[in-house]
Structures are given as structure tokens and as C-alpha cells.
C-alpha positions as CSV (number, residue, x, y, z in Angstrom):
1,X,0.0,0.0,0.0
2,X,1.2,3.9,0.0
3,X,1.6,4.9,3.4
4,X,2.4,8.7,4.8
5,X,3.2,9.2,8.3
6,X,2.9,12.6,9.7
7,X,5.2,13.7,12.7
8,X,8.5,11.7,12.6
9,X,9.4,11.6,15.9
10,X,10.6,8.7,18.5
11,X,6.9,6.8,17.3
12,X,6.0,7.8,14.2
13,X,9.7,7.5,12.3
14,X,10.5,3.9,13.6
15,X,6.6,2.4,12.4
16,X,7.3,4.4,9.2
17,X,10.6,2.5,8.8
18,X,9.0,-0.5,10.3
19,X,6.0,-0.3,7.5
20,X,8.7,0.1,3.9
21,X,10.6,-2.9,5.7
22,X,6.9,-5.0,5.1
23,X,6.9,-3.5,1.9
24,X,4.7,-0.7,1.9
25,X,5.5,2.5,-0.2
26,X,6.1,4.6,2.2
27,X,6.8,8.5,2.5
28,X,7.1,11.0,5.7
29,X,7.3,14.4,6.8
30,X,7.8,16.6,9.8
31,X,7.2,20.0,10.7
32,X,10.8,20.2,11.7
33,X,13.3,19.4,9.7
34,X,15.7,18.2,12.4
35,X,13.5,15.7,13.2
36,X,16.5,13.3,13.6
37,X,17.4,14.6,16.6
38,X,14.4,13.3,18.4
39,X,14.7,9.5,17.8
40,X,17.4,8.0,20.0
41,X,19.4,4.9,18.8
42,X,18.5,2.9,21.7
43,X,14.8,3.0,20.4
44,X,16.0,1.2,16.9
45,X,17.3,-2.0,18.8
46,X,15.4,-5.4,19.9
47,X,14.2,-6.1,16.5
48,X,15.3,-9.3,13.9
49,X,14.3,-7.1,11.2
50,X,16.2,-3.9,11.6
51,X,19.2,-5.7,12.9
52,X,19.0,-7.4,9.2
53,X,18.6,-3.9,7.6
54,X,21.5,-2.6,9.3
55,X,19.5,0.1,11.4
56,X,22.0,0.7,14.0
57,X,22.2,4.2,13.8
58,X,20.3,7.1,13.1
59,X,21.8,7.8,10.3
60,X,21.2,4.8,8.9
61,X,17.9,4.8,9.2
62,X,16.6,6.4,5.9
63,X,19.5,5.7,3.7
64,X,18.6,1.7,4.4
65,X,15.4,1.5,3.8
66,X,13.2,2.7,1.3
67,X,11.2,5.8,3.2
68,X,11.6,8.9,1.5
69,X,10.9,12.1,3.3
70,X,9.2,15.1,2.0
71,X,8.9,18.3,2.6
72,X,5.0,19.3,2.4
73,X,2.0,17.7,3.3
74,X,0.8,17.9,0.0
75,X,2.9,14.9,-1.7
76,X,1.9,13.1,1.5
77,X,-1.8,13.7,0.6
78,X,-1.1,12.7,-3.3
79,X,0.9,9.5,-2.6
80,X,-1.1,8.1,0.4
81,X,-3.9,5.7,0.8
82,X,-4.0,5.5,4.4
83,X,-2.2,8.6,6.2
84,X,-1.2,8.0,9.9
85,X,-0.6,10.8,12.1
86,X,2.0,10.7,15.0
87,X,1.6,13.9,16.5
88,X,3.0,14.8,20.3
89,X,0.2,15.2,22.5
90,X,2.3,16.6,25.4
91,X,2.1,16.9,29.3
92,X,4.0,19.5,31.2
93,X,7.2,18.5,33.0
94,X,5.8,18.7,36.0
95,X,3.5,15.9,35.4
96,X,6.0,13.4,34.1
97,X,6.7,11.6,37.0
98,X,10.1,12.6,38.6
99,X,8.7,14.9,40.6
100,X,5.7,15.3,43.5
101,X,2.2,15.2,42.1
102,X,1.0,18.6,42.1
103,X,-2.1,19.5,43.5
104,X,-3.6,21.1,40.6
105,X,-3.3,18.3,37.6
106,X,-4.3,19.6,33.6
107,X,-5.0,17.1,30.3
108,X,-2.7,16.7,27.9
109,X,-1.4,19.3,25.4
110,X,-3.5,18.9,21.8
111,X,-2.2,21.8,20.3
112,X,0.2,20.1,18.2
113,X,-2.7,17.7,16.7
114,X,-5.2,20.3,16.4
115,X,-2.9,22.7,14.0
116,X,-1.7,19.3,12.1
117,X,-5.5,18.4,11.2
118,X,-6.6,21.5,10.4
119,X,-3.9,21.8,7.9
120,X,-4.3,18.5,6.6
121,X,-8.0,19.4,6.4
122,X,-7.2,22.7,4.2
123,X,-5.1,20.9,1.6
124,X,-7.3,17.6,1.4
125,X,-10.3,20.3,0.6
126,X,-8.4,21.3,-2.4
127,X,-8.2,17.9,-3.5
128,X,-11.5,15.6,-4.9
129,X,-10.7,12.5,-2.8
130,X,-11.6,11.1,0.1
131,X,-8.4,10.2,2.7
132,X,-8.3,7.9,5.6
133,X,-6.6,9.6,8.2
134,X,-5.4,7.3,11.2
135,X,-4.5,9.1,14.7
136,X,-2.3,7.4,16.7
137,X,-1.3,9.9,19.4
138,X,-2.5,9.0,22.9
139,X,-5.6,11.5,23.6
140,X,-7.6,11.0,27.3
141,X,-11.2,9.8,26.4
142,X,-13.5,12.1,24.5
143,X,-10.8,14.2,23.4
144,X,-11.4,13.7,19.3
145,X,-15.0,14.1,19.4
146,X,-14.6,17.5,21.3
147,X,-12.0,18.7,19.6
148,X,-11.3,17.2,16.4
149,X,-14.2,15.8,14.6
150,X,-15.7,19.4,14.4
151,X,-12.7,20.8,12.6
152,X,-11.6,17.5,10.4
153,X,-12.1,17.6,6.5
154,X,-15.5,15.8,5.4
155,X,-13.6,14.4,2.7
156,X,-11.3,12.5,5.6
157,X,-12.3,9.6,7.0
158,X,-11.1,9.1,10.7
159,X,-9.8,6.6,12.6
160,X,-8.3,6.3,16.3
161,X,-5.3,3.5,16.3
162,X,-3.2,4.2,19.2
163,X,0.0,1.8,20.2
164,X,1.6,0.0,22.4
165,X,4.6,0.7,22.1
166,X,7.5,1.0,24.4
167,X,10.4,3.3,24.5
168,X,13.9,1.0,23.4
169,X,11.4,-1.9,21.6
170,X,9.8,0.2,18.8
171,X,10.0,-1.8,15.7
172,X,9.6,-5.1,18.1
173,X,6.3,-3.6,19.6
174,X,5.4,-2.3,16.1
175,X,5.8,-5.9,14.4
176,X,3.9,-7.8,17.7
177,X,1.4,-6.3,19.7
178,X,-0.9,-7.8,22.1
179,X,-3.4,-6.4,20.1
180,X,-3.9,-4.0,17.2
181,X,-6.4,-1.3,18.4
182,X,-8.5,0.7,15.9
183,X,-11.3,2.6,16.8
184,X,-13.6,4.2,13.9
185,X,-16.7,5.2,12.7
186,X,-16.4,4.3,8.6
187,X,-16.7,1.2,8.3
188,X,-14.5,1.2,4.7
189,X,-11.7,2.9,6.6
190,X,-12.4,0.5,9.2
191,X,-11.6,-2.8,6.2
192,X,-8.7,-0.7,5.0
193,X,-6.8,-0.6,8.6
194,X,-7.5,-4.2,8.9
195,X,-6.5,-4.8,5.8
196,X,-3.3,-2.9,6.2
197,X,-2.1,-4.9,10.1
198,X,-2.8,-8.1,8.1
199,X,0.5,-7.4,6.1
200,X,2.1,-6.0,9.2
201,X,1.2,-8.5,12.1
202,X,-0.9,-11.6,13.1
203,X,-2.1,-10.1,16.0
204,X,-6.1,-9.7,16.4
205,X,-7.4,-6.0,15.3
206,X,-9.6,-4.7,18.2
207,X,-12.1,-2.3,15.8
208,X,-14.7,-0.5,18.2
209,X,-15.7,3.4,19.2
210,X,-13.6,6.3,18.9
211,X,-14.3,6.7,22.7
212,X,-13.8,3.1,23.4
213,X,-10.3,3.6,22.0
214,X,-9.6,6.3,23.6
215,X,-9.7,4.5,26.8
216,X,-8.7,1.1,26.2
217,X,-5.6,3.0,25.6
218,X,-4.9,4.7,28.9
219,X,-6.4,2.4,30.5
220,X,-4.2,-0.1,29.4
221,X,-1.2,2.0,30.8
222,X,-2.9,3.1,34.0
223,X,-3.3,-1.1,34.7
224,X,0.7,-1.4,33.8
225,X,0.7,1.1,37.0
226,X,-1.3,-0.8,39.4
227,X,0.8,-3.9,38.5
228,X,3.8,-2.0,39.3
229,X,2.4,-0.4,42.6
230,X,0.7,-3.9,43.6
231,X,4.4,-5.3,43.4
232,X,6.0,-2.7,45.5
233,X,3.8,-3.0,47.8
234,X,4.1,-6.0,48.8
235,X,8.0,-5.2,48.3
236,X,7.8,-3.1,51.2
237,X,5.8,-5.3,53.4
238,X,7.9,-8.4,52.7
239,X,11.1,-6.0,53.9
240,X,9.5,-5.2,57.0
241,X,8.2,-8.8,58.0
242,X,10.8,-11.5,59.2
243,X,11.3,-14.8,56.7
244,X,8.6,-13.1,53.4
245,X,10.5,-12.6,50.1
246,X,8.9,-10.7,47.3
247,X,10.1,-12.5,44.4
248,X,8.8,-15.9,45.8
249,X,5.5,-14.4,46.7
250,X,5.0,-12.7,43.7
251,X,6.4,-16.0,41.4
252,X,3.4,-17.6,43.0
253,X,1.2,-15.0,41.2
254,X,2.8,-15.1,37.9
255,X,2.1,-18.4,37.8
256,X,-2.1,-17.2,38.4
257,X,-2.3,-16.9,35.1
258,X,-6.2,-17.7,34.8
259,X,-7.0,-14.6,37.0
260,X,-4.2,-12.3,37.2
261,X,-3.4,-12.3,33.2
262,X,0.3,-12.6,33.2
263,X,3.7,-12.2,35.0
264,X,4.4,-8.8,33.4
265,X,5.6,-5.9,35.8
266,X,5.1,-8.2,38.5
267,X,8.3,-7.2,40.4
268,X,8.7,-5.4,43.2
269,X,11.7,-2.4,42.2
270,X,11.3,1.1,41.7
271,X,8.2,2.8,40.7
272,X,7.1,2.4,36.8
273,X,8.5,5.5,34.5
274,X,8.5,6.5,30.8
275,X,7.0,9.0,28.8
276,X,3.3,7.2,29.4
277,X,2.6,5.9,32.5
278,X,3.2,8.8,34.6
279,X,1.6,11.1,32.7
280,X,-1.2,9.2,32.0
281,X,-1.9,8.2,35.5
282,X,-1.8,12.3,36.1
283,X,-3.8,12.6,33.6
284,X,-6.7,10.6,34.0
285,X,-6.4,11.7,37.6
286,X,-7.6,15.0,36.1
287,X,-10.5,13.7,33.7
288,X,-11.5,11.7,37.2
289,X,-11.9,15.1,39.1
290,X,-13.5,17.1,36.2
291,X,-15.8,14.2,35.8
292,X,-16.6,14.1,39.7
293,X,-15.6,10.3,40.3
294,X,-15.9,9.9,44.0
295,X,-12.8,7.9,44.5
296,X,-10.0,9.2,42.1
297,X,-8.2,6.2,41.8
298,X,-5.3,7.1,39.4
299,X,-4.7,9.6,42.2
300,X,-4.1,7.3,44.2
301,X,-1.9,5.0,42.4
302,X,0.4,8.0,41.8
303,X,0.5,8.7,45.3
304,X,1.2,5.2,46.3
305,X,4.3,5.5,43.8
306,X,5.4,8.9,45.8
307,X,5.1,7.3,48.9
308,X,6.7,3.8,48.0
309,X,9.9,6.2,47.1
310,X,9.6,7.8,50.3
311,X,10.3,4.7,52.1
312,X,13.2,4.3,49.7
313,X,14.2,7.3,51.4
314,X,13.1,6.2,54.7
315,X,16.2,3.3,54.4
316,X,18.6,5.3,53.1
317,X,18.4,7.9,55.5
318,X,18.7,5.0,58.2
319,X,22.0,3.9,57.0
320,X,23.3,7.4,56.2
321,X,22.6,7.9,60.3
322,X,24.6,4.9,60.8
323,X,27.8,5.4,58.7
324,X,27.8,9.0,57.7
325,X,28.1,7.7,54.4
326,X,27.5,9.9,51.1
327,X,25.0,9.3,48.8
328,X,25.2,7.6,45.3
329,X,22.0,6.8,43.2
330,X,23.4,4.3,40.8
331,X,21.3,4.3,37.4
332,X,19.0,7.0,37.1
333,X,17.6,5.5,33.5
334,X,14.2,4.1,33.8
335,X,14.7,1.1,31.7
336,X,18.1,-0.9,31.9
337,X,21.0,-1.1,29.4
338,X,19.4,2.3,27.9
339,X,20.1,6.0,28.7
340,X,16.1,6.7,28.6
341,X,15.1,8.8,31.5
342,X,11.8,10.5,31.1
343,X,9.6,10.0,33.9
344,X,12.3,8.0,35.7
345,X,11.6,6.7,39.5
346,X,15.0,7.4,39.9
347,X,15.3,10.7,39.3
348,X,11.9,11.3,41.6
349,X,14.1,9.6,44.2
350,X,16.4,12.5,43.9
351,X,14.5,15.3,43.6
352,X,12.6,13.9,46.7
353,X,16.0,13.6,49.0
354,X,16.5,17.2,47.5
355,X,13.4,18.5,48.3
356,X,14.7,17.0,52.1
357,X,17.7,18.9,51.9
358,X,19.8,15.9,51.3
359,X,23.0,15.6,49.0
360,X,23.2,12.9,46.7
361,X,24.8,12.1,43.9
362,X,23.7,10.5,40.9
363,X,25.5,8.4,37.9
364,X,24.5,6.2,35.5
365,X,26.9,4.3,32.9
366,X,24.8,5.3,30.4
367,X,24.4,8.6,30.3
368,X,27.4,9.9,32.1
369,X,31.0,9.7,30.0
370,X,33.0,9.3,32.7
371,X,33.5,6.6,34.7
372,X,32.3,6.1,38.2
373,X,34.8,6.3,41.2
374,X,34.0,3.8,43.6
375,X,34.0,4.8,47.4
376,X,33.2,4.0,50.8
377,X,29.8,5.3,50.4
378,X,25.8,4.5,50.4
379,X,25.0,2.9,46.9
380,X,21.4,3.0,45.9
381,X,20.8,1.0,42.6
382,X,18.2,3.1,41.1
383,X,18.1,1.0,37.3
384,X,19.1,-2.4,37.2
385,X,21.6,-2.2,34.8
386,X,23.8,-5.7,34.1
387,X,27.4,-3.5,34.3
388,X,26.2,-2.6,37.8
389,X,26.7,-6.5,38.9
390,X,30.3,-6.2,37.7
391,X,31.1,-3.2,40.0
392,X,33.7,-3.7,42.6
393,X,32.4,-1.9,45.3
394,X,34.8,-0.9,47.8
395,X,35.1,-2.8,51.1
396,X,32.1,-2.0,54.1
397,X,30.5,0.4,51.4
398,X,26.1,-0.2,51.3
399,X,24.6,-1.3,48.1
400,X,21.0,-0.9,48.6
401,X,19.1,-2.8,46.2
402,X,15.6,-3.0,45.6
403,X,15.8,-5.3,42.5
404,X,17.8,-7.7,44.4
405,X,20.1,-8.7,41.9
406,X,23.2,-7.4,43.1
407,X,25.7,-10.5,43.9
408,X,26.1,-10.6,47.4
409,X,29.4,-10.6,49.1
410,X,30.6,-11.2,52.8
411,X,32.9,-7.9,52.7
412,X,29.6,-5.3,51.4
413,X,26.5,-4.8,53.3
414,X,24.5,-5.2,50.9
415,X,20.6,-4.7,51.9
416,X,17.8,-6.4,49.2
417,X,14.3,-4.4,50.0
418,X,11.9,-6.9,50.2
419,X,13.4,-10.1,51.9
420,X,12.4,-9.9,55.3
421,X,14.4,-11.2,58.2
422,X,15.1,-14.8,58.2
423,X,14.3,-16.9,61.2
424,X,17.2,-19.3,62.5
């Protein structure tokens, strides 16, 4: 098919690259011509296919593959059967998660997604055909009806086909999803999509409401949450009661499968991060006080992740008393072996300790050029990178690990949250 993505940022350049390596004609184009600049290499990795197609860099990218770029939206327009659109639909800083919930919360930025459509609408007026136009920003529920359907071209038909896709497994995520999720309301746009994902995956297409898809999509983040805060929970009770372990009780409820769904984010460890669940949480914390919901749940949830870092701070504190020790966070990344740190529990750690007036300092492998000198000091790991199992950690210094995957040694004093004290 010809395919024109719109908005070739992290998302939408990787599924355009993705899409020619199925086959697909495919052109893009971007508001900003240094577009480049936003995709980071790590996001390129984790799939057969690009390793095969040498997409290893950024640079590579375009020169291996068959995408062409333009420049206007017009040739997009001309060329494309089905036009996706992968416009940011941004939340402010504050809201991504390294920082304390603030009182007053806000929805997401559209503005980005409103300009695009109403330009696409201007030039697809000038031409005679009908386009299908395929959103696949993340919008809270309700969001297209009041704001974009009124302003969208007649002679486009809409559809709603948001992703799951994580940050460092693009193309992976791209090529297997759970499901494919498409919400419309033209039912030959509808066959078209479908028709499209046949050639891409065999996962099921998931075709219902605009609104519908609008939720399934946060909602299906907002659950990756209470996975992650369920875990932690029981992290912290396990470290406070003698002879629990979190990893066996929570192996027991992987294996649940007919009830619980699956093992996924099932660990107790830090707090979840990225550039979704945070602000998604926040978000539909909003939509849940505008709409007058009597318990705000996601509030909740977000608080839980606050407070669940508080204890964090609540141990190291403990052995800073102790030893006098300074403060290292180790890996301040939100997803191991990458340098991806938007939303990271990590960070939140330290802005928390700072907002307590303590020093600490932070280093991560990947992100910081130089390496680390290793002390006698308080070592929090807050990413569970592999390198940081290498590490030799100088004699009587505290590793404080709540991933509990740092090897343990008779000379460190090395404290994994969420074993409890064994009984003789």
C-alpha cells in the first residue's frame, strides 16, 4: 500500500521504517526538519528485522530503507492511501513523574494535533478524494469528538489506532502487539486498517468506538501502574516482616495466570517511568476530578508510587545515620541497558531527597562519559543495569538494592528491600 506518516518523531519514524521494511510505499514528513534529533538509537534496537537492515544508527535509518521524506503535506496527501498521524500530544514536565504530584493536575497538550489536522483538512479540501486519516497519538477519552471531529475535513475519514509501544522496543512492539487497536466510525476505513495490520502482524485488530479507543488506551497503561504499585507494595511489606520474600510471593502470582493475566511488571523495584505511565496516571487523575468520580483512583496510584519512594528514602536515611556515608543513586535511567530517563523513579528519588535537603549524587553508565569512582559510600541502585553486577564496590561500602540482583558478598553490606528477616 502507499503509506504517509505525519510527525517523525521517536513513534512515528521507527513504524514508518518498520512499514517500507513490510513492503509498503512509504513516504514521511515533519514540521521540523531536524526531526532526527528526536529519535534515539536505543529505540532502533530489539528487532530481527532492523538488525537485518543494518539500522543501528540514526543515520542509517533512511539511507537503508526505502522511506523517503518530503517536505509538504501535500505529496503526502497525493501518494497516500492510508495517512497516519504521529503527533506529540504533550504533558508539562511537572507531570512526568520525577517529581511530587501537584495539586492542581491539567489534560494533555492537543495543540500540536489540532494545528496538524486543520492543515491537513485545508489541503485535502483542495483535492477531490476522500483520505483515511489514522491518529495514533494517545488523547484521554472524549478528546477527538470535542476537539477534532468538528474541525476534520469531510472528505477524511477518521480513525483512532493508538500503540503500544515501548520506548527501546519500537519496531519489536510495532511488528507484535498484544493487540492491534483501531477505533472508527467508517466502516470502509475500518476494512482498510485491517487490511493494512494483516500485512504487518498476526495479531487480532480490536475495531470499536472512537471513545472506546480512547480508553482502552490509557487504561491499558494506568493497569501497567497498578501492576507495578501492587508489586511494591508487597515489596515493602515483605522488607519489613521477618522470613517473606517478594520475588517468591510474587512468582506464585505469575504463575495465576487464569486470573491475574500474566507475569508482566510483576516485580517489586522502583516505581514504573516513561514517557506514558506517569503522565497518564496524572492525567486521568484529572479527567476523574472534572468528571466528579468519587474515588479518584489514578490519584491514588500516583500517590502510592510517591510514597513507595519515600520509604526508599526512609532506608537510606537509616544507614546514612549509621555510617555517615554519602549518597550515590546508581542508574538513574528508567529502563536498563538504555540512557532513557523521562519519567524515571530514579530521578523522583532525587528530587525527593533534595526537596529534604539531602545531597546525593547520581550516575548512570549510560548517560554519564566518565566513569564512576568507587568509594566507601551508600550505593542506591536506582536502574538495574547488568554492568552494575560487575562493580567492585569498595570494602564495608552499602549497596541498597531493591531489585535484588546485586551479587552478594561477605565484605559489602548489601541490603535487598523486600526479603524480610530470616528466622534461624
Amino acid at each position: 500500500m502507499k503509506i504517509g506518516y505525519i510527525g517523525l518523531g521517536k513513534l512515528g519514524l521507527l513504524c514508518a521504517v518498520a512499514t517500507s521494511l513490510k513492503g509498503h510505499d512509504v513516504i514521511g514528513y515533519d514540521i521540523n526538519p531536524n526531526f532526527n534529533s528526536n529519535v534515539h538509537p536505543k529505540d532502533i534496537l530489539y528487532s530481527k528485522e532492523a538488525d537485518e537492515n543494518g539500522l543501528h544508527s540514526i543515520d542509517n535509518i533512511i539511507k537503508n530503507t526505502k522511506l523517503k521524506i518530503v517536505d509538504n503535506l501535500k505529496d503526502i496527501i497525493s501518494h497516500s492511501e492510508i495517512i497516519f498521524i504521529a503527533i506529540q500530544t504533550p504533558h508539562k514536565d511537572i507531570f512526568e513523574g520525577i517529581n511530587i504530584m501537584p495539586d492542581e493536575r491539567e489534560d494533555f497538550d492537543y495543540s500540536w494535533l489540532i494545528n496538524c489536522i486543520k492543515e491537513l483538512s485545508d489541503n485535502i479540501d483542495e483535492q477531490s478524494n476522500t483520505k483515511i486519516v489514522n491518529i495514533i497519538s494517545t488523547v484521554l477519552p472524549g478528546t477527538l469528538r470535542k476537539y477534532i471531529l468538528p474541525i476534520v475535513s469531510k472528505k477524511i475519514k477518521l480513525c483512532y489506532n493508538p500503540y503500544f509501544i515501548a520506548m527501546g522496543t519500537v519496531v519489536y512492539d510495532f511488528y507484535n502487539p498484544e493487540i492491534v487497536l483501531l477505533g472508527c466510525i467508517d466502516k470502509d476505513a475500518e476494512k482498510k486498517v485491517i487490511e493494512f495490520y494483516k500485512t504487518i502482524t498476526d495479531a487480532e485488530v480490536y475495531s470499536t468506538s472512537l471513545e472506546n479507543a480512547e480508553m482502552i488506551k490509557v487504561s491499558y497503561n494506568t493497569f501497567i501502574t497498578t501492576k507495578i504499585v501492587l508489586a511494591n507494595n508487597i515489596m515493602e511489606m515483605c522488607h519489613r516482616l521477618p522470613n517473606t520474600d517478594v520475588d517468591e510471593v510474587m512468582n506464585a502470582l505469575k504463575k495465576s495466570d487464569k486470573r491475574i493475566i500474566s507475569k508482566a511488571y510483576l516485580n517489586g523495584g522502583m516505581g514504573d517511568g516513561g514517557g506514558c505511565h506517569p503522565r497518564d496516571n496524572i492525567a486521568m487523575s484529572w479527567l476523574s476530578d472534572k468528571l466528579g468520580i468519587k474515588n479518584n483512583y489514578y490519584d491514588f496510584i500516583m500517590r502510592k508510587r510517591e510514597t513507595q519512594t519515600d520509604f526508599f528514602v526512609d532506608i537510606i536515611l537509616e544507614q546514612q545515620q549509621k555510617t555517615g556515608f554519602d549518597i550515590v543513586i546508581l542508574g538513574t535511567s528508567f529502563k536498563p541497558q538504555t540512557d532513557l530517563e523521562i519519567g524515571s523513579p530514579a530521578i523522583l528519588l532525587k528530587n525527593i531527597l533534595k526537596d529534604k535537603s539531602i545531597k546525593c549524587e547520581i550516575y548512570d553508565p549510560y548517560i554519564n562519559k566518565n566513569e564512576i569512582k568507587l568509594e566507601k559510600k551508600i550505593y542506591f541502585i536506582g536502574c538495574k543495569h547488568e554492568i552494575f553486577k560487575t562493580y567492585n564496590f569498595i570494602k564495608d561500602s552499602i549497596i541498597i538494592d531493591p531489585h535484588r540482583y546485586i551479587p552478594l558478598k561477605e565484605d559489602l553490606n548489601i541490603i535487598q528491600i523486600g526479603i524480610g528477616e530470616k528466622f534461624n
